[in-house]
N, C-alpha and C positions, 0 to 999 in steps of 0.2 A: 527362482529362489525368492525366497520371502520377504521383503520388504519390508524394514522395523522403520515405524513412523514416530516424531516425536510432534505434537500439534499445539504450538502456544499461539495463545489466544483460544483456545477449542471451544469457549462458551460464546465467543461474536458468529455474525454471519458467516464469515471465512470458514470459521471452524465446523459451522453447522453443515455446508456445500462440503467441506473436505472429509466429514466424519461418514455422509451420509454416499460419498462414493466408496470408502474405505470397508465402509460393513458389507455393501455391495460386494465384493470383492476380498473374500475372506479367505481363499485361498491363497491370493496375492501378497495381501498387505497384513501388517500385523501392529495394532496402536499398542506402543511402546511409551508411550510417556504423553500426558496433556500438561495445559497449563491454564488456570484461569485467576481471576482477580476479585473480585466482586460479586458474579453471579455464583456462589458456592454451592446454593440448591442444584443449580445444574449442571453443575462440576461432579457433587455429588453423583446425579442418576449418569453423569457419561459415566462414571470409575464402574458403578452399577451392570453397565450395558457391556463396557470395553472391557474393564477388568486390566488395564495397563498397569506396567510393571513400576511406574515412576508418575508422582503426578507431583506440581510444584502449585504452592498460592503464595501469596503475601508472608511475611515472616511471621507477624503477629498472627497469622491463623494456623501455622504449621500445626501446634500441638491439639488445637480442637477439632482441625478437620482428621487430621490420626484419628483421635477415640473417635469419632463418630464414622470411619472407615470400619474401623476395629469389630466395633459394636454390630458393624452390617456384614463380619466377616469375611472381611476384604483385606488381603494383606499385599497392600502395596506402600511401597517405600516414599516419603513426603517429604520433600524440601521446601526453600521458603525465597522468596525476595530474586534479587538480579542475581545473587551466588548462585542460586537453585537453577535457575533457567541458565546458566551458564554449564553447572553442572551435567546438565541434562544433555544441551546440546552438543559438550564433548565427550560424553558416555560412549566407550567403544561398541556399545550394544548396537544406537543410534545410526541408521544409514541415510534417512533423508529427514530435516527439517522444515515444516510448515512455519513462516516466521509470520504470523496475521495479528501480534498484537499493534496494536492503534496508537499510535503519537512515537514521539520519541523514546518513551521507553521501551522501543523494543529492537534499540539498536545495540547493547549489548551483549546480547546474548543472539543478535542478526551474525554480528562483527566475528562473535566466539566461536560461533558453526562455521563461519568461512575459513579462522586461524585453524581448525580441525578439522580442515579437508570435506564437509558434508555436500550433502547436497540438499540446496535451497531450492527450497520453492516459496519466495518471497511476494509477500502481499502489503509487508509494512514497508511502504514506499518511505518513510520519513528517514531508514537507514542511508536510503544513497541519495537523499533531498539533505543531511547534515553531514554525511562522512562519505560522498560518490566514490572518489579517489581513492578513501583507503578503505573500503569495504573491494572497491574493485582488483585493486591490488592483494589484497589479501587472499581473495577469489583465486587468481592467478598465481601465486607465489605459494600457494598450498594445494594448489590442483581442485580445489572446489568446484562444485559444478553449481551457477547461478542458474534457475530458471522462474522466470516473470509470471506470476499468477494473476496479476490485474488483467482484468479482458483487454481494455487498450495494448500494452505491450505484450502479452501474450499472442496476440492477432498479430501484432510487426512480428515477432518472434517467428511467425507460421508463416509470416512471406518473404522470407528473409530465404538465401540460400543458405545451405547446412552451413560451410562453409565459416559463412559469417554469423553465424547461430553458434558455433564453437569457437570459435576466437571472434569478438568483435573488431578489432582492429583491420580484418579482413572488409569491413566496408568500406576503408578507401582503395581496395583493389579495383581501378577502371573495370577492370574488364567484366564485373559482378553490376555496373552501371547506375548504383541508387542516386536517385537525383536526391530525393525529400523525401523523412517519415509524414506520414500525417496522423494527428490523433486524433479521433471523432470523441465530440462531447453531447449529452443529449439537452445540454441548457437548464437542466433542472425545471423546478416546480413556477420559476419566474420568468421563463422567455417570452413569455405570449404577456408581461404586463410591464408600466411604467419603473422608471427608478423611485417615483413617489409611491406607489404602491409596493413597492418593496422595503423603502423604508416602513411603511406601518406594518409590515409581515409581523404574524405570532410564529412562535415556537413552534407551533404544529405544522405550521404550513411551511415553514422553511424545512422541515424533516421531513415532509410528504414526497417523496421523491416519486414523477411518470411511471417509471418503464424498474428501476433496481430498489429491491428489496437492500437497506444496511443500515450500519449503527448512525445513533444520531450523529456523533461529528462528522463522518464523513458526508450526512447528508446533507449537512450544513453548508460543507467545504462545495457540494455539488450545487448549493442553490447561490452560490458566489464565485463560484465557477473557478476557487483556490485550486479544489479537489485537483483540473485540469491543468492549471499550472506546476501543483506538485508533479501531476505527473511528466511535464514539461521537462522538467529540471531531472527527473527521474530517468525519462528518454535518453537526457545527454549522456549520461555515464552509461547504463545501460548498453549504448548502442554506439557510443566514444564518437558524439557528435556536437555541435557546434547548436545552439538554439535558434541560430536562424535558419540552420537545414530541416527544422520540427515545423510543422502547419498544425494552428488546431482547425477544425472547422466543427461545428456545430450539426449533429445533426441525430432531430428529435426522435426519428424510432428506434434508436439502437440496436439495430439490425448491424449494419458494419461496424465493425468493432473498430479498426483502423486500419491503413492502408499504406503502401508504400508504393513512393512515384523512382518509378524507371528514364533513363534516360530515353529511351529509343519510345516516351509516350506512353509504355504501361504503366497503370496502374493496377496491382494487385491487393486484393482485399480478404481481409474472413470474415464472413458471415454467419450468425448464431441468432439462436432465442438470447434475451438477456437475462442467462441465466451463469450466475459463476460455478456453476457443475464442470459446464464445459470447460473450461481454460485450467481449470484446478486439476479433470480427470488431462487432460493432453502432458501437463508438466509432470502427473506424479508418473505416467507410466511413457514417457517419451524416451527415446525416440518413436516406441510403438505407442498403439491406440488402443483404449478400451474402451464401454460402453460409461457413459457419464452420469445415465439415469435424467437426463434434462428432455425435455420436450422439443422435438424435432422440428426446423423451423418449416413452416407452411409458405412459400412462395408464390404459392397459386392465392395463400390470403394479403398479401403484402398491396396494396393499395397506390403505395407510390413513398421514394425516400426520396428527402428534403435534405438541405445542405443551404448553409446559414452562416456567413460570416459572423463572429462573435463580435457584440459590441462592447471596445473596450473603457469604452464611458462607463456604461453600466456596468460592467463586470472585471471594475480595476486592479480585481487581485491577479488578474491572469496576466496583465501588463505587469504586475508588481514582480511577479516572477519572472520573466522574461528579463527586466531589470538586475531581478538579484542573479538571475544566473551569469549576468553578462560580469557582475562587479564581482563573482566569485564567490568561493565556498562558502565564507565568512557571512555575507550576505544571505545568502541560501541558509546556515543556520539560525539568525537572527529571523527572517520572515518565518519560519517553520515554528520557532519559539512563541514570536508575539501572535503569531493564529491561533495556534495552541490556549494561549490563556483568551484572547478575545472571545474567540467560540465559546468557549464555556462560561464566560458571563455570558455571553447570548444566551446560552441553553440555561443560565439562572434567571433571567428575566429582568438583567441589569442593563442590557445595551440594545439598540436598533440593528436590527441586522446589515444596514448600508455603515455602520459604524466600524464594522469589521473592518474593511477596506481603508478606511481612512486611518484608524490608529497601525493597521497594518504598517501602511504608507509612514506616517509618523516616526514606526520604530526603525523604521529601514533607513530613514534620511538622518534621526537624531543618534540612534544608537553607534557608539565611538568603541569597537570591538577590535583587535591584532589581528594583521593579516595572518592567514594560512596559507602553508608553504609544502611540497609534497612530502614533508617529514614528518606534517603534525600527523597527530595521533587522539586518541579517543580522549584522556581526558581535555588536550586543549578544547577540542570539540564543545564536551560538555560543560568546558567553561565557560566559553561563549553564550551555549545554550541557557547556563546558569544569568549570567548579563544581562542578557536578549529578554526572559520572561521577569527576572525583577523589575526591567524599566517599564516594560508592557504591564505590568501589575502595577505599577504607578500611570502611568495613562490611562489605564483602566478606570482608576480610584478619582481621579480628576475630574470625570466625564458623572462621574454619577452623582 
């Protein structure tokens, strides 16, 4: 049967690996609705390409990207803003959601496809980095199906037994034996250099990422090695574990995606090109497999993998998470907020890249936000959230 997709974010990377397995695969899958923000040229040529029954932007562009659908004879239905993408993703039409937009706004309309039973194929980590608990809950208590598109958890996902791949909970069953996940990081554009030369880092070179192609903030969060700690905190709920049972370890070919430690001394891994074809095609057509269109990895060329404790002098957003996840939700959305606005003065040309980490640090220790408690709910959430990036918008403002 045919598979109706809904792809928000479809103009990021995400959406590029997910569109470009979809077209692949036209008897399968059927693009039912995108969603983009900014890039509207290329929002444009997908409607063009896919011809999807629903596409959502911004509020303010609802009415102009219509006529200019219109005009290209293209009759597809336009909504606008967080309503639209909610819309969208409780549309009975809709059978799975790609949720790949980037920061917090794209918890939402993550949270809305859980409350309506969908099936996620989740890439915006910032949902269960600000709301673990009651996105996971929600998951559960509507019968949704959560599946991890980031190649780190994707990879735990594939070594995991089914088992504990369909109820997480099932990972403290002894007799399934996981000792520890581990997440492999590839250290970004600055492991091989000083913290002094990373404070003089430009723009370019902090978003030059080795081995993965993505958007600038995530490429950021990878050259501060944030990225690894969202995903840190991401792991826990994900996989209903404790952050001292997560290891990161460092290592620069991104070949092992990540791995998980057995009691009885195995370690099992997945192995890939670093490409997000793979982990995007495994979740859209899982439990079975289909061809991903990614470049098959050459092992006969693999030279030799490195494995690299992370140093967390140098790279103190990944302790800063480790912290917040220890102090709680609360925590976790405060550091998710003040990255959020740091990065993007970084990518304005207002701040040092090693500044990141410190006003991080800063909002974490000063910011005075309500505890959460397993009742809260989205808007306390986005209250927080709201707190968290005005103070950090005033720390910001200080520094420059």
């Amino acid at each position: 049967m045919t598979q109706r997709i809904a792809v928000l974010g479809a103009t990021g990377s995400i959406g590029d690996s997910t569109l470009a397995i979809l077209a692949s695969h036209p008897q399968d899958y059927d693009v039912y609705a995108l969603s983009g923000h900014q890039r509207l040229d290329k929002l444009f040529a997908l409607c063009q390409q896919f011809e999807p029954t629903r596409v959502c932007v911004s509020t303010a562009d609802v009415d102009s990207f219509a006529k200019r659908l219109g005009a290209a004879g293209l009759t597809i239905d336009v909504v606008g803003g967080d309503n639209g993408l909610i819309d969208i993703v409780t549309d009975t039409q809709v059978d799975t959601v790609v949720a790949a937009i980037v920061g917090a706004a794209g918890l939402p309309s993550t949270l809305a496809a859980a409350r309506a039973g969908k099936r996620i194929l989740l890439a915006n980590k910032e949902a269960l980095v600000m709301a673990g608990q009651v996105m996971i809950a929600a998951v559960k208590s509507h019968n949704a199906t959560l599946l991890p598109i980031d190649s780190e958890h994707n990879a735990i996902f594939q070594c995991l037994p089914t088992s504990i791949q369909q109820n997480n909970t099932q990972i403290h069953e002894p007799s399934h034996g996981v000792r520890k996940l581990w997440l492999t990081a590839s250290g970004g554009p600055f492991l091989q250099q000083s913290f002094e030369q990373m404070q003089r880092a430009s723009v370019a070179e902090a978003v030059k990422h080795p081995n993965w192609s993505m958007g600038q903030k995530i490429s950021v969060d990878s050259a501060t090695m944030m990225n690894k700690g969202l995903e840190l905190i991401e792991a826990c709920h994900l996989f209903d574990l404790p952050e001292n049972k997560i290891n990161v370890v460092i290592h620069p070919q991104s070949i092992i995606h990540s791995m998980v430690e057995y009691s009885d001394g195995s370690f099992l891994a997945q192995l890939g090109s670093p490409d997000m074809k793979t982990p995007i095609a495994h979740a859209l057509s899982y439990p079975k497999r289909i061809d991903s269109g990614s470049q098959p990895l050459d092992l006969y060329a693999l030279s030799g993998l490195e494995f690299i404790e992370p140093d967390l002098q140098k790279f103190a957003c990944l302790r800063l998470a480790r912290q917040a996840m220890q102090a709680g939700t609360q925590a976790t959305i405060v550091l998710n907020a003040a990255n959020e606005i740091v990065v993007a003065a970084f990518l304005a040309g207002q701040l040092r890249l090693t500044d990141i980490a410190e006003i991080n640090e800063r909002a974490l220790t000063e910011i005075q936000v309500p505890l959460l408690d397993e009742n809260a709910d989205i808007e306390d959430i986005l209250a927080i959230d709201k707190i968290a990036r005005q103070h950090t918008e005033a720390l910001v403002a200080k520094m420059l």
